[in-house]
C-alpha positions as CSV (number, residue, x, y, z in Angstrom):
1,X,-40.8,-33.2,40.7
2,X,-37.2,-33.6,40.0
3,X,-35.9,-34.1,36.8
4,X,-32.2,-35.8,36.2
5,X,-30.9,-36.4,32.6
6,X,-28.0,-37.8,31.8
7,X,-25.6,-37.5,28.8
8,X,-22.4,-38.4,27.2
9,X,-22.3,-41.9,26.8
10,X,-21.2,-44.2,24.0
11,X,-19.0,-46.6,22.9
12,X,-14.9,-46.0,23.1
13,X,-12.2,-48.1,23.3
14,X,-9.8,-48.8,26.9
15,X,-7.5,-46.1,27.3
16,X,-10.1,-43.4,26.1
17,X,-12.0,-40.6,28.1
18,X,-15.4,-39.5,28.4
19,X,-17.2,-36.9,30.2
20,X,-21.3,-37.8,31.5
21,X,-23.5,-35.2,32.3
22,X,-26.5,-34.8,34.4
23,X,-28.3,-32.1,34.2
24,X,-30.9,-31.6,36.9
25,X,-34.4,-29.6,38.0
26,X,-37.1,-29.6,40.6
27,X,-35.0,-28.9,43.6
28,X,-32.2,-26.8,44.8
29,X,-29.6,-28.0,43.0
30,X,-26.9,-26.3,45.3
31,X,-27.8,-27.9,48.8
32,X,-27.7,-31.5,47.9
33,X,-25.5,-34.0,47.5
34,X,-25.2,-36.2,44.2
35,X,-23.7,-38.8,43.1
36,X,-23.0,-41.4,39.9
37,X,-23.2,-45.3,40.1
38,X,-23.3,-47.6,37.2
39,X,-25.0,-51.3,36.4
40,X,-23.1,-53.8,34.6
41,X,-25.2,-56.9,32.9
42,X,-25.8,-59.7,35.4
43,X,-24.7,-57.3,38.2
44,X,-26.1,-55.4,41.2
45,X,-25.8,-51.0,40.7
46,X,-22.5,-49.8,42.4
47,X,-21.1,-46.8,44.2
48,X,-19.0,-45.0,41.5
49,X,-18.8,-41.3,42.9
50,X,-20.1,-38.4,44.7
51,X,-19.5,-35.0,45.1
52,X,-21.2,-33.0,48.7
53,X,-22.8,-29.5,48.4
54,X,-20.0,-27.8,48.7
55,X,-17.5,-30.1,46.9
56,X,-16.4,-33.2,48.8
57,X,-15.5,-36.1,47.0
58,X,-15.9,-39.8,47.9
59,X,-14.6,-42.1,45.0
60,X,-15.6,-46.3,44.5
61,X,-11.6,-47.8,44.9
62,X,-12.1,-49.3,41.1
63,X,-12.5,-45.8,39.8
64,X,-10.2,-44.3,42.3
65,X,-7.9,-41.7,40.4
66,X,-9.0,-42.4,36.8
67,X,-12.4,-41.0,37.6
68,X,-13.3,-36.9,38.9
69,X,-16.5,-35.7,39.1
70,X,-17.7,-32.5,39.5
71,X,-20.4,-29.8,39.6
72,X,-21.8,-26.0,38.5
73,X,-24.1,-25.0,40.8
74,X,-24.8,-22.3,38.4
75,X,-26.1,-24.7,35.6
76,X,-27.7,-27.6,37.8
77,X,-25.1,-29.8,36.7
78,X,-22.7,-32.9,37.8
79,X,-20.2,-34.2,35.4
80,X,-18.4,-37.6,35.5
81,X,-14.9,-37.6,33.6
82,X,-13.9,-41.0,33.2
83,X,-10.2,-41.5,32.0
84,X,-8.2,-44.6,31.3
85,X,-11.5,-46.1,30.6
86,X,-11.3,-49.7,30.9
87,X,-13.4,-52.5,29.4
88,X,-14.5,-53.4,33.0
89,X,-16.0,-49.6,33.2
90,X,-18.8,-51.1,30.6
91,X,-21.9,-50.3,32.1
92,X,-25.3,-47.9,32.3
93,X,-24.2,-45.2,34.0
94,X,-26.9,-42.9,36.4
95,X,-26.7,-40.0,38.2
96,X,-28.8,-39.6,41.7
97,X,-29.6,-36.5,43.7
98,X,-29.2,-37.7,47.4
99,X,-31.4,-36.9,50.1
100,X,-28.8,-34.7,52.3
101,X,-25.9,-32.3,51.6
102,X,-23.0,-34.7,51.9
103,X,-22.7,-37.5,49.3
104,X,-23.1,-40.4,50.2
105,X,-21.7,-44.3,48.8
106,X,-25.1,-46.1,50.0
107,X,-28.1,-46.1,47.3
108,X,-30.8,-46.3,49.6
109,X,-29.3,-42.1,50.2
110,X,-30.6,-41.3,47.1
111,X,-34.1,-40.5,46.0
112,X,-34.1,-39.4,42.5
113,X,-32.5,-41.1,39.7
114,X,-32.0,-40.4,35.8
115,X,-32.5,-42.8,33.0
116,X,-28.8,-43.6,32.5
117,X,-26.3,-43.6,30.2
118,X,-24.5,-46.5,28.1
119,X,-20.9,-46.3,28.2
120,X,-19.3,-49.2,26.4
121,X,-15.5,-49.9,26.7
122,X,-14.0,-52.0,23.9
123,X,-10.6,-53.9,24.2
């Protein structure tokens, strides 16, 4: 069964960083893509980022260049840093394992998900 758990969340004001972390187990960590999307109240999840096996990057155009993530294959883990966070960033952030190697922007990729994470952006 695989296992994803996200950390790093909270509440900080625009302009402010943060780094999430999703720390996963079950699976072979290494040979799957994963990515992060995030739910704002009233809204449908969104796209935010993923990062292939081997370290492509695909970014959602609102996050484009504010946002990197990455992983350590070595510690089962995907990070999101988030800078220049914006007030329109609030949301519950979740990190997904996808279903193939090379990271994908489509949900229906992705067959495990985490709890998520509340990241709160004050103005």
């Amino acid at each position: 069964q695989v296992q994803l758990v996200e950390s790093g969340g909270g509440v900080v004001q625009a302009g402010d960083s943060l780094r999430l972390s999703c720390a996963a187990s079950g699976r072979t960590f290494s040979s799957y893509a994963m990515g992060w999307f995030r739910q704002a109240p009233g809204k449908e999840r969104e796209f935010v980022a993923a990062i292939s096996w081997n370290g492509n990057t695909r970014y959602a155009d609102s996050v484009k260049g504010r946002f990197t993530i990455s992983r350590d294959n070595a510690k089962n883990t995907v990070y999101l840093q988030m800078n220049s966070l914006k007030p329109e960033d609030t949301a519950v952030y979740s990190c997904a394992s996808d279903s193939g190697p090379h990271g994908s922007s489509r949900l229906s990729q992705y067959n495990y998900w985490g709890q998520g994470t509340q990241v709160t952006v004050s103005s």
